[in-house]
BAKOLTOR-361866 format. One record per residue (C-alpha): residue number from 1; residue in one letter; x, y, z. Coordinates in steps of 0.02 Angstrom, whole numbers, always signed. Layout:
N
PT / miba / vexnu / east / north / up
PT / NUM / A / X / Y / Z
...
//
This chain:
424
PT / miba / vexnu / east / north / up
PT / 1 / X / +2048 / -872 / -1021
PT / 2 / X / +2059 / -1010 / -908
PT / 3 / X / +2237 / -1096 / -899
PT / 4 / X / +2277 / -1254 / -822
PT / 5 / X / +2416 / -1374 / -833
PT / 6 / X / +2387 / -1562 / -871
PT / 7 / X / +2515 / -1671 / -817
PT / 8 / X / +2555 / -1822 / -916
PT / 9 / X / +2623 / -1955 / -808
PT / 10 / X / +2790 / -2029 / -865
PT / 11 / X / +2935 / -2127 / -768
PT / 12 / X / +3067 / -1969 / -823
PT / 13 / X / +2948 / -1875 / -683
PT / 14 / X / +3002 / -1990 / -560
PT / 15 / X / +2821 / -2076 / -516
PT / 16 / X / +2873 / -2271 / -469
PT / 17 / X / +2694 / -2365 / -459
PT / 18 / X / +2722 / -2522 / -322
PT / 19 / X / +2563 / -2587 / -401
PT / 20 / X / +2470 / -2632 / -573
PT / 21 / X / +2322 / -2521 / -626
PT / 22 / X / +2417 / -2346 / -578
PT / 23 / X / +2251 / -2236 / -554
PT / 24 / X / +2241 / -2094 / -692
PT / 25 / X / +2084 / -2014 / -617
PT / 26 / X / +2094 / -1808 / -593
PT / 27 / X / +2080 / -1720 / -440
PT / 28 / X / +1974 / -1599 / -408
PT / 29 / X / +1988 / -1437 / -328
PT / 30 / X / +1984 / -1419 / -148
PT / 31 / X / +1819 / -1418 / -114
PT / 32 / X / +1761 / -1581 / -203
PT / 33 / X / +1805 / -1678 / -43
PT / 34 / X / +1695 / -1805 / -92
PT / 35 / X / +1774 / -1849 / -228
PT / 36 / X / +1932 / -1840 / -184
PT / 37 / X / +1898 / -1952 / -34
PT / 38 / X / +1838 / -2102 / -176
PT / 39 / X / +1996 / -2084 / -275
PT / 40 / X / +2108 / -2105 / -86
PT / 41 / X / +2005 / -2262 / -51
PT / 42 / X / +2011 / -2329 / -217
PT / 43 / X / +2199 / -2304 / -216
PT / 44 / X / +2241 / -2386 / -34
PT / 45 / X / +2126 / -2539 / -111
PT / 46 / X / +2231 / -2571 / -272
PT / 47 / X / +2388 / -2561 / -135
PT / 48 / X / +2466 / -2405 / -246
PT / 49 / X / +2595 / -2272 / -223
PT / 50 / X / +2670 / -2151 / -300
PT / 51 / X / +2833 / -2042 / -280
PT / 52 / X / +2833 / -1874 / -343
PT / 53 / X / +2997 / -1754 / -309
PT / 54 / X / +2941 / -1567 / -274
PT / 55 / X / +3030 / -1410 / -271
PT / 56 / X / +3051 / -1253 / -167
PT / 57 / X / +3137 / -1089 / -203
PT / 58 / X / +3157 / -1006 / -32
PT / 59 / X / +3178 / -822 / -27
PT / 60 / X / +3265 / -828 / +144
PT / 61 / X / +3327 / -977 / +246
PT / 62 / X / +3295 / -1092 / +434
PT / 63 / X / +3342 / -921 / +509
PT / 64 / X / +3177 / -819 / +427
PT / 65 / X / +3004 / -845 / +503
PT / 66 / X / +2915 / -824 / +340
PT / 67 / X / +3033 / -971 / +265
PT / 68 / X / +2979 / -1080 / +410
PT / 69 / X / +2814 / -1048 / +376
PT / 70 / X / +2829 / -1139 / +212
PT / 71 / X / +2930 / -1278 / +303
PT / 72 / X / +2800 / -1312 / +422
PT / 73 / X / +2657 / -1312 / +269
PT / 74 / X / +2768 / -1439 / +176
PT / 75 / X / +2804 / -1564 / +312
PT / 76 / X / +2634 / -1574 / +360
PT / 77 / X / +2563 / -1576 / +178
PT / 78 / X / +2706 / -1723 / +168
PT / 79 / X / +2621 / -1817 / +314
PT / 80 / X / +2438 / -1809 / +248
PT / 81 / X / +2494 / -1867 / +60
PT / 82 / X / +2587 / -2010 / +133
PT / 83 / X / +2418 / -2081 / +208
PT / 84 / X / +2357 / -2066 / +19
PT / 85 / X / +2492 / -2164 / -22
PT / 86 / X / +2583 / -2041 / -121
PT / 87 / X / +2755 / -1980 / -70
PT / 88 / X / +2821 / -1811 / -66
PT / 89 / X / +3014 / -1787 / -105
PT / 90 / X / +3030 / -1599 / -70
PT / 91 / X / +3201 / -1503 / -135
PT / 92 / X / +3245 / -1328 / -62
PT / 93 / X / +3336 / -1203 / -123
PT / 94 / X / +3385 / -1034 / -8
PT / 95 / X / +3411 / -851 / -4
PT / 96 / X / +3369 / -813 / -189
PT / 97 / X / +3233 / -658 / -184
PT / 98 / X / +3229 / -644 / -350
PT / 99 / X / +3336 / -616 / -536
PT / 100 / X / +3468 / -751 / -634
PT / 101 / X / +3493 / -849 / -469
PT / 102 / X / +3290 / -873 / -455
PT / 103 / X / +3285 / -960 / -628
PT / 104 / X / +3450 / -1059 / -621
PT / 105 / X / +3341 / -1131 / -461
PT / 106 / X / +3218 / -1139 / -591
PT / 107 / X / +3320 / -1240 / -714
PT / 108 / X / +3415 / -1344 / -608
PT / 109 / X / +3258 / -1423 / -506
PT / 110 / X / +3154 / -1432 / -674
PT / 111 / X / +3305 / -1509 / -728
PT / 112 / X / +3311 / -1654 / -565
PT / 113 / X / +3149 / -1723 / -629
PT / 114 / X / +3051 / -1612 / -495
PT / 115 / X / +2850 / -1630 / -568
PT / 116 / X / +2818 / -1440 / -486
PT / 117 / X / +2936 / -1304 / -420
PT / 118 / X / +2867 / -1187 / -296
PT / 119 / X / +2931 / -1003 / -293
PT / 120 / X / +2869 / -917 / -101
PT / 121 / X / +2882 / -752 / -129
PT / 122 / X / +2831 / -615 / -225
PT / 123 / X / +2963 / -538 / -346
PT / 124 / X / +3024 / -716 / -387
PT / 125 / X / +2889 / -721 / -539
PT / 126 / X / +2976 / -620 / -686
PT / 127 / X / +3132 / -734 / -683
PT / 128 / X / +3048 / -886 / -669
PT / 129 / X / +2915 / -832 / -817
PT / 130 / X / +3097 / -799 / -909
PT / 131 / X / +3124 / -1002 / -904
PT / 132 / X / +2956 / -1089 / -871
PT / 133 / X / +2913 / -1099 / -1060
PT / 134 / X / +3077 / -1209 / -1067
PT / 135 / X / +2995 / -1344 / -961
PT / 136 / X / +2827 / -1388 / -1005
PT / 137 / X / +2816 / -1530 / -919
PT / 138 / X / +2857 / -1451 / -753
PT / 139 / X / +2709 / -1338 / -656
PT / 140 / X / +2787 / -1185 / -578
PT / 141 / X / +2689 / -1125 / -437
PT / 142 / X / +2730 / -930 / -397
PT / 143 / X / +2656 / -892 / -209
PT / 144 / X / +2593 / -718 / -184
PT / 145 / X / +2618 / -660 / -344
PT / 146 / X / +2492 / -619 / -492
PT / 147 / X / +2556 / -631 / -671
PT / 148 / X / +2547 / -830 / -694
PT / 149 / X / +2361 / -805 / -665
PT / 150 / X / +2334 / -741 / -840
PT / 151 / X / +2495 / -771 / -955
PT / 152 / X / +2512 / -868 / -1093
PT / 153 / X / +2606 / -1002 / -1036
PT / 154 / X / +2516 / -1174 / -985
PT / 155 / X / +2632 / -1210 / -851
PT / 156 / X / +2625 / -1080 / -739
PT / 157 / X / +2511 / -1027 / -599
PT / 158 / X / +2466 / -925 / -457
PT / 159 / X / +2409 / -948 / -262
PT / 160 / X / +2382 / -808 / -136
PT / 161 / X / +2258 / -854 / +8
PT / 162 / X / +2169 / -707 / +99
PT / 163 / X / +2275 / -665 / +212
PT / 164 / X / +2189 / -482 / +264
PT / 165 / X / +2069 / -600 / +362
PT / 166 / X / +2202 / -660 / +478
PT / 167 / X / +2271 / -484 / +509
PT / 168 / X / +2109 / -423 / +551
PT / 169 / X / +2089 / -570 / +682
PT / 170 / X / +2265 / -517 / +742
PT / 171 / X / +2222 / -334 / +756
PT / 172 / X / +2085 / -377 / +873
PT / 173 / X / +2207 / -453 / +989
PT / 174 / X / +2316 / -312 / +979
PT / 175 / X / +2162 / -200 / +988
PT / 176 / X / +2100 / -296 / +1166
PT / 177 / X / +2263 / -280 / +1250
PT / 178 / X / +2247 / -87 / +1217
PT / 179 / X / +2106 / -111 / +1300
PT / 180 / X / +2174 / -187 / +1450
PT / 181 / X / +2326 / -69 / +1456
PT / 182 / X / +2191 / +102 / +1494
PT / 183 / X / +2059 / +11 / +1592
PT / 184 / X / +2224 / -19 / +1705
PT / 185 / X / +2287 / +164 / +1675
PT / 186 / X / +2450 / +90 / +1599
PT / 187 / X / +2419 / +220 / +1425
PT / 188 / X / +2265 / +351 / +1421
PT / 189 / X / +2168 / +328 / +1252
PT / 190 / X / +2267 / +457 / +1164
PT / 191 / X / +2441 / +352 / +1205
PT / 192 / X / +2357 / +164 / +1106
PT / 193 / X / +2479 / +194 / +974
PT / 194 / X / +2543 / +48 / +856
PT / 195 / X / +2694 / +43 / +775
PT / 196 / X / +2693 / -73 / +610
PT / 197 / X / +2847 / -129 / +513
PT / 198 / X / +2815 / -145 / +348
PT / 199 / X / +2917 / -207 / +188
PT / 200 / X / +2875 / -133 / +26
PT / 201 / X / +2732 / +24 / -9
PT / 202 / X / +2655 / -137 / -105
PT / 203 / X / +2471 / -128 / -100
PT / 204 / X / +2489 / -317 / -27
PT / 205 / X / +2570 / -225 / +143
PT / 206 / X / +2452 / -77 / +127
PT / 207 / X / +2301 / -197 / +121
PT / 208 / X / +2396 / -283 / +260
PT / 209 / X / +2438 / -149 / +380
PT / 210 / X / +2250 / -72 / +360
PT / 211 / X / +2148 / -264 / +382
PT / 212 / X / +2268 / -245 / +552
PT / 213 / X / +2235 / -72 / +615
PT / 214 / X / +2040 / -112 / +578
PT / 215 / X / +2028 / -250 / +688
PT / 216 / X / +2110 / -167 / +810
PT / 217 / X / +1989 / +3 / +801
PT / 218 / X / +1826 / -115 / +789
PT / 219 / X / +1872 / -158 / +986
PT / 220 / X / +1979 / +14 / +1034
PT / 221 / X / +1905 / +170 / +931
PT / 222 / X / +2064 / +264 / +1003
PT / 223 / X / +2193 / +171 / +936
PT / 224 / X / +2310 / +247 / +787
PT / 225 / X / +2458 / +172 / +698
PT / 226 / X / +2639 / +223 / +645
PT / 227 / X / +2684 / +117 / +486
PT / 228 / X / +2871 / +148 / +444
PT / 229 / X / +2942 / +46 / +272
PT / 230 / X / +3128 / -44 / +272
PT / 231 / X / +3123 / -68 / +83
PT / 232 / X / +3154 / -288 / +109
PT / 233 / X / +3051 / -418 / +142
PT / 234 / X / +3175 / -476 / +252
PT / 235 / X / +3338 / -390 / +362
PT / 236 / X / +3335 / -449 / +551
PT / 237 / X / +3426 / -299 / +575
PT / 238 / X / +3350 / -175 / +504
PT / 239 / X / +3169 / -251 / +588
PT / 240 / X / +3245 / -233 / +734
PT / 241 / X / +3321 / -37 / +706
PT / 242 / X / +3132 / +14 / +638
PT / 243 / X / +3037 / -61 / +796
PT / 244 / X / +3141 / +26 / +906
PT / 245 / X / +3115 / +178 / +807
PT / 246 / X / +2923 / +153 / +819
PT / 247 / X / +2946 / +138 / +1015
PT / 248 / X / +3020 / +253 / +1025
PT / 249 / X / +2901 / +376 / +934
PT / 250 / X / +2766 / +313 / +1057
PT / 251 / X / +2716 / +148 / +992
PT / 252 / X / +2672 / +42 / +1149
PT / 253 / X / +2630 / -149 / +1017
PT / 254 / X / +2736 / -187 / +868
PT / 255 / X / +2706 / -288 / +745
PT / 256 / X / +2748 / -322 / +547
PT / 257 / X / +2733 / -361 / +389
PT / 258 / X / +2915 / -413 / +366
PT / 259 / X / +3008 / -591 / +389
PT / 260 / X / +3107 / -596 / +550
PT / 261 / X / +3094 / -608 / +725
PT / 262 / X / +3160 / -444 / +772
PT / 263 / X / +3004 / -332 / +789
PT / 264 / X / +2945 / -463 / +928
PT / 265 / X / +3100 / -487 / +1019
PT / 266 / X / +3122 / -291 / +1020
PT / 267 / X / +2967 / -264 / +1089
PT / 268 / X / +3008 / -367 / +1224
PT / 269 / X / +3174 / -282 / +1239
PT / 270 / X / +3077 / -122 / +1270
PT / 271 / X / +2935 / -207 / +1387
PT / 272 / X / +2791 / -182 / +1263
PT / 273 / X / +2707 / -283 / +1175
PT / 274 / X / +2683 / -366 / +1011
PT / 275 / X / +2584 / -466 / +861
PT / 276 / X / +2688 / -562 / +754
PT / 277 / X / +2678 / -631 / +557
PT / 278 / X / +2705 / -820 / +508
PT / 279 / X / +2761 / -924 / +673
PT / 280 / X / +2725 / -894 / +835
PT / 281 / X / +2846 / -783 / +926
PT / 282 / X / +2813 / -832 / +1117
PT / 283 / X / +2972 / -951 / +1097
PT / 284 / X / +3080 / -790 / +1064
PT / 285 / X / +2969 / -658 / +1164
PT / 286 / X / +2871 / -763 / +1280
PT / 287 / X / +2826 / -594 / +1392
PT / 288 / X / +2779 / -492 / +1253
PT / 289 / X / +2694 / -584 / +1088
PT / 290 / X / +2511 / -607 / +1090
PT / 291 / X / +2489 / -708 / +938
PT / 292 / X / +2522 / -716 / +746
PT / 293 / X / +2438 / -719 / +584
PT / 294 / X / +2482 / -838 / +450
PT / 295 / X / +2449 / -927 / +284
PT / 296 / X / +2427 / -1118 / +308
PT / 297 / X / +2494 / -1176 / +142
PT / 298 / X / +2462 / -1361 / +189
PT / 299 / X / +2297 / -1341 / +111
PT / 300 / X / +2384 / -1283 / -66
PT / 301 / X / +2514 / -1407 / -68
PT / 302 / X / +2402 / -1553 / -44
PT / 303 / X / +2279 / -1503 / -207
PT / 304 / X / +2423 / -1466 / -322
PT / 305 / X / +2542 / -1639 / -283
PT / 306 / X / +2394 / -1729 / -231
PT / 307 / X / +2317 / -1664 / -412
PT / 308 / X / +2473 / -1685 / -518
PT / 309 / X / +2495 / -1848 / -449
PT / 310 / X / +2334 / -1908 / -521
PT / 311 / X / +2380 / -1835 / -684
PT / 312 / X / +2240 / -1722 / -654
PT / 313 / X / +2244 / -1517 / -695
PT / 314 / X / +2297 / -1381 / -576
PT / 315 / X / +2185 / -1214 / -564
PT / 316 / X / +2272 / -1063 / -624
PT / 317 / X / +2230 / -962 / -495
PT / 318 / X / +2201 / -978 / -301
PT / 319 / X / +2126 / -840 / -219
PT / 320 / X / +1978 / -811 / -107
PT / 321 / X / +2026 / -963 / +7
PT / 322 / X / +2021 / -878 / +202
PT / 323 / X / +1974 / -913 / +378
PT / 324 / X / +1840 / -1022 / +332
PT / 325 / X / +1946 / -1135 / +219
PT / 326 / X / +2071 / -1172 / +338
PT / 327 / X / +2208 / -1071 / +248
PT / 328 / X / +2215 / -933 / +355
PT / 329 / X / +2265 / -962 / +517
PT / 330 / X / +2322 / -883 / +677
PT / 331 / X / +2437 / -953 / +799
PT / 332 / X / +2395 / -996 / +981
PT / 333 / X / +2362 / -866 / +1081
PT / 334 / X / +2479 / -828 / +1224
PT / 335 / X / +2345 / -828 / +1354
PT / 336 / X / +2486 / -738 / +1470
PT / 337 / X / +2496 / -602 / +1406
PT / 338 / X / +2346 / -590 / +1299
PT / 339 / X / +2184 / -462 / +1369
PT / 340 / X / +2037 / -558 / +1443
PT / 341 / X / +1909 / -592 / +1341
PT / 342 / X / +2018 / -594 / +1172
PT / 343 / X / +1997 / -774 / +1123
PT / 344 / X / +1806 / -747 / +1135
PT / 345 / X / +1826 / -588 / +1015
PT / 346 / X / +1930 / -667 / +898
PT / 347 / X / +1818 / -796 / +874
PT / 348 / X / +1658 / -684 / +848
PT / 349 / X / +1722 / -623 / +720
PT / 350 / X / +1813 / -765 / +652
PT / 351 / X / +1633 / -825 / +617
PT / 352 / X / +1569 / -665 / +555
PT / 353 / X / +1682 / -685 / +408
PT / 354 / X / +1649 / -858 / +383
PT / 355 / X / +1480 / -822 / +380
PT / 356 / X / +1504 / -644 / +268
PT / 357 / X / +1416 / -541 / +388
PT / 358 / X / +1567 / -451 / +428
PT / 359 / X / +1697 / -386 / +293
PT / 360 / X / +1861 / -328 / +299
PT / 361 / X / +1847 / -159 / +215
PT / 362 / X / +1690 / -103 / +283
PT / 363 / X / +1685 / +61 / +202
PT / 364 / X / +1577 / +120 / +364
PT / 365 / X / +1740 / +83 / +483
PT / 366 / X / +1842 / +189 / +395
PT / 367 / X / +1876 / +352 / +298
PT / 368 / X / +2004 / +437 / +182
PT / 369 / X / +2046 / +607 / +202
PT / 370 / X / +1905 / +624 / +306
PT / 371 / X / +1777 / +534 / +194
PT / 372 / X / +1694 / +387 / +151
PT / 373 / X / +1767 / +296 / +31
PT / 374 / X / +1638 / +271 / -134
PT / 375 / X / +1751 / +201 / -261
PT / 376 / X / +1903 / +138 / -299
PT / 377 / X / +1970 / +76 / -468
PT / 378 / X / +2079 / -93 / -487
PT / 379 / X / +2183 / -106 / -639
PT / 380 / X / +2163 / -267 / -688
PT / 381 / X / +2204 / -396 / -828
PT / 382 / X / +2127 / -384 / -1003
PT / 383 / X / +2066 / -582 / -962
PT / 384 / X / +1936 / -523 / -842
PT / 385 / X / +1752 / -522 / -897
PT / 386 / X / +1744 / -346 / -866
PT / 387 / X / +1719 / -188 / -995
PT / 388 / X / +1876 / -138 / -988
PT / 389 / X / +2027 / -135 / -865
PT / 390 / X / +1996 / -32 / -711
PT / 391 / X / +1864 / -86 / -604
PT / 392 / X / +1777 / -11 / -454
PT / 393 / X / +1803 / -120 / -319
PT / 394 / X / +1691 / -34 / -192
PT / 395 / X / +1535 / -97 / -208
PT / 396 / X / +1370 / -181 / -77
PT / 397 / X / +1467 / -46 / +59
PT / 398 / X / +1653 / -144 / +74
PT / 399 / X / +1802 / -152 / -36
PT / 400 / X / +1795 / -320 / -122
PT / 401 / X / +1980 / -355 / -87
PT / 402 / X / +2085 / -502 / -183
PT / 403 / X / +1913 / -534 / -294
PT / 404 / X / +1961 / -442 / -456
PT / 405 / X / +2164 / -478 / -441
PT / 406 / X / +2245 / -624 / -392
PT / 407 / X / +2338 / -531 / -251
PT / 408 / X / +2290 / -389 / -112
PT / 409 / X / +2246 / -225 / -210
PT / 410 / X / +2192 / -115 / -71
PT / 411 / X / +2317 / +23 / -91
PT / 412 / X / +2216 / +171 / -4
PT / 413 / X / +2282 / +261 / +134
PT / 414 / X / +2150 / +281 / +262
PT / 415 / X / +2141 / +411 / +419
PT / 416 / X / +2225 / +356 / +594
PT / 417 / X / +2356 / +279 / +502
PT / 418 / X / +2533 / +372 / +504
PT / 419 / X / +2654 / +332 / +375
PT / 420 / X / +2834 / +359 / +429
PT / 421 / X / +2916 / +358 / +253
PT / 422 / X / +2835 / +292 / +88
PT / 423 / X / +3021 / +291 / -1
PT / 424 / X / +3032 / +122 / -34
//
């Protein structure tokens, strides 16, 4: 079934038109550029804008690099709207992970005439599918999550960009300077051990962890991992206590799937190095951080206001949009302290994904329990064209990863990959 919300303009949504003949022409998706570029030039000719008020639940706050993240997206998304001559009114609410307190956010920025609210994180979804069917007239945008791609409701969908990709490009950094550290004799190859924190046993951090550790064995075959769990998304403390705890099993680069600084700045603590998630870290470990994956959501934010503004209909689903869209992106790399020669790796393979000559889960990179991996069912929703609900994703020799669900589904646990606990 394909759901998509149409916005109907009214003044209650807070859109004030400066001008007569208020456009009422859809937007397209992202990739009808063309398009899109006639409807901007048609609008600065008729001398036309438009305000539109948009919401943000925040599961963390200023303090959390994965809330920043979302900052950044918005203020630039904000910037390149304006010059379409629509502007963005964004509303932020903070520290609500999920349950009642996610859809009171829900309610109460429905309720301030806000045309979309924007939940960024996973676990946010059930409460906000709990009060979404209450405001049909308000698009609810849950980030990294999967449900809204296929419910029943009109008003609710889903984004999650590839973000494997970037941790791939990441682990090849990390992967270089492991390089560098035994060509000097700093480690022999049995000592290129990375330590990982990681959130949740989700099969979003397993598919994250692994897209890392294979970029970084495509340019060191030596290298293993320790992946130890803290059961949050997000405790600057606890990141902190687990990187140590990685260090100190051996680990001589840290980085994470998790939301604070901490795993960087310990690293530095410890004189060893690290790959971040989000921002860049050189501000707060400028001897130790190499570089950092992220998720541009600039890209995202511009289609959906940009669409709903035009009284035009939003895609329920937003997946399959990587390196070579511009919505996976890695920060600049700290040239002091990154290897020699990783920029020009990074970028090889940067355009071997764009051009699909190189993928991700290249079952020939990798095994499980000492084999190749040949299958691996995906449970997914009864809305797929497919004969029934699980689905081999293994197929053409790679795992087809984010292609038959809406988020990461890679939940195997390949060889050279230690996990510390799996408790949470």
């Amino acid at each position: 079934m394909k759901k998509a919300l149409s916005i109907v303009l009214a003044a209650s949504m807070v859109f004030g038109l400066c001008a007569c003949g208020g456009s009422t022409a859809e937007t397209k998706a992202p990739e009808s550029q063309e398009t899109e570029a006639e409807e901007t030039e048609a609008t600065e000719e008729a001398g036309e804008t438009k305000d539109i008020k948009i919401g943000m639940i925040c599961i963390g706050n200023d303090n959390m690099a994965y809330d920043r993240n979302f900052y950044m997206a918005a203020d630039a998304a904000k910037e390149e709207l304006a010059k379409k001559g629509i502007n963005v009114e964004w509303v932020y609410t903070y520290d609500h992970p999920e349950g009642d307190p996610v859809a009171a956010d829900c309610e109460e920025l429905a309720d301030s005439g806000c045309a979309a609210v924007i939940l960024n994180s996973y676990g946010m979804e059930p409460a906000m599918l709990t009060v979404a069917a209450d405001y049909p007239d308000t698009l609810f945008c849950a980030l990294t999550n999967e449900t809204s791609k296929s419910d029943e409701l009109e008003n609710t969908v889903n984004a999650f960009p590839s973000i494997y990709e970037g941790r791939y490009l990441a682990g090849i950094a990390a992967g270089m300077k492991l390089n560098e550290m035994i060509e000097n004799g700093d480690i022999t190859e049995d000592e290129a051990v990375m330590g990982y924190v990681g959130a949740y046993t989700y099969a979003e951090v397993v598919s994250g962890y692994t897209a890392f550790y294979l970029g970084a064995k495509s340019v060191c075959p030596s290298v293993k991992m320790l992946v130890e769990f803290i059961g949050s998304w997000g405790d600057p403390a606890v990141e902190a206590q687990t990187a140590q705890d990685l260090i100190d099993r051996g680990a001589v680069l840290i980085s994470q799937h998790s939301d604070a600084t901490t795993p960087s700045t310990t690293a530095q603590e410890n004189n060893v190095y690290s790959v971040g998630y989000n921002i860049s870290m050189v501000d707060v470990a400028p001897d130790s951080s190499i570089v950092s994956s992220r998720i541009d959501w600039t890209n995202y934010f511009v289609y959906v206001i940009e669409t709903l503004a035009n009284g035009g209909t939003v895609d329920q689903d937003y997946m399959q949009h990587g390196v070579a869209d511009g919505d996976i992106k890695l920060t600049d790399l700290n040239e002091a302290v990154a290897a020699p020669g990783t920029a020009e790796a990074i970028a090889e393979a940067e355009e071997k994904i764009k051009s699909g000559e190189l993928h991700v889960f290249d079952t020939s990179t990798f095994t499980v329990d000492g084999k190749t991996l040949e299958s691996s069912l995906v449970d997914i929703d009864a809305d797929f064209d497919a004969t029934d609900d699980d689905t081999d994703a293994v197929s053409d020799g790679y795992y087809h990863e984010s292609y038959y669900k809406s988020a990461p589904s890679f939940s195997e646990r390949i060889d050279g990959i230690e996990l510390i606990n799996e408790k949470y």
